[in-house]
N, C-alpha and C positions, 0 to 999 in steps of 0.2 A: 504494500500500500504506500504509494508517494505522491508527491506531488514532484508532476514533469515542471525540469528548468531548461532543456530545449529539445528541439524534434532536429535530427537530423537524417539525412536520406544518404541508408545504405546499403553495405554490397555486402551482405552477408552471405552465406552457403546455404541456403531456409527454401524449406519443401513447405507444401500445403501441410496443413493440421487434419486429421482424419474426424477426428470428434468435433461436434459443433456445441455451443451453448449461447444462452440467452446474456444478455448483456441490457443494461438499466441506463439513463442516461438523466441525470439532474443536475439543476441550476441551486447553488449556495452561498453563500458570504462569506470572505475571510476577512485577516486581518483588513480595517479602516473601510469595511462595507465591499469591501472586492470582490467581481461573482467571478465565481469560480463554474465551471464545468466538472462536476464526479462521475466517471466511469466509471459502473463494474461489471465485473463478467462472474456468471453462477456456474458451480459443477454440473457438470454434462449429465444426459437422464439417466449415463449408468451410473453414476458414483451412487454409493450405498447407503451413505448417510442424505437427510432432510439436506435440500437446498440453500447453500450459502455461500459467501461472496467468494470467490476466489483469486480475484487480483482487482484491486483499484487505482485508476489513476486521479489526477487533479490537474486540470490546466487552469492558466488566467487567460486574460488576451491575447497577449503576446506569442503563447506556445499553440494557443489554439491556430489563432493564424498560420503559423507554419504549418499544424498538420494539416489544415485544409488545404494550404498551396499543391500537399504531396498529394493528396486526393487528386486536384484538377490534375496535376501532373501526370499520373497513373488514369483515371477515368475521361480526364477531359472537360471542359465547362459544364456540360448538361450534366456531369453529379450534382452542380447547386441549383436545376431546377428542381423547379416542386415537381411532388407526386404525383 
């Protein structure tokens, strides 16, 4: 659980994920009223135990921006059209 201080775009050696899960996305205040974006991602519908968080992130402005550059970057403009 952290809060990201920058998003950088890389080259790592990373294969698709086989399992999929659900993922939650809320708006909150930090320090001096700052919203924040919270990700989290739940264990997948095999894990054994009840549903709970298993990795969270935290962005502000700043690092939000950048992952959404990497988005258009990778999708292209029409990922920030609406639905």
């Amino acid at each position: 659980m952290a809060r990201i201080v920058s998003v950088t775009a890389g080259h790592q050696d990373v294969r698709p994920h086989q399992s999929e899960v659900e993922c939650i996305v809320q708006e909150l205040r930090g320090a001096d009223d700052e919203k924040l974006v919270h990700i989290s991602t739940f264990g997948s519908a095999q894990r054994q135990s009840h549903p709970k968080s298993s990795q969270s992130m935290q962005f502000d402005k700043a690092t939000a921006s950048t992952l959404v550059e990497q988005f258009v970057t990778v999708f292209g403009e029409d990922v920030l059209a609406p639905r």
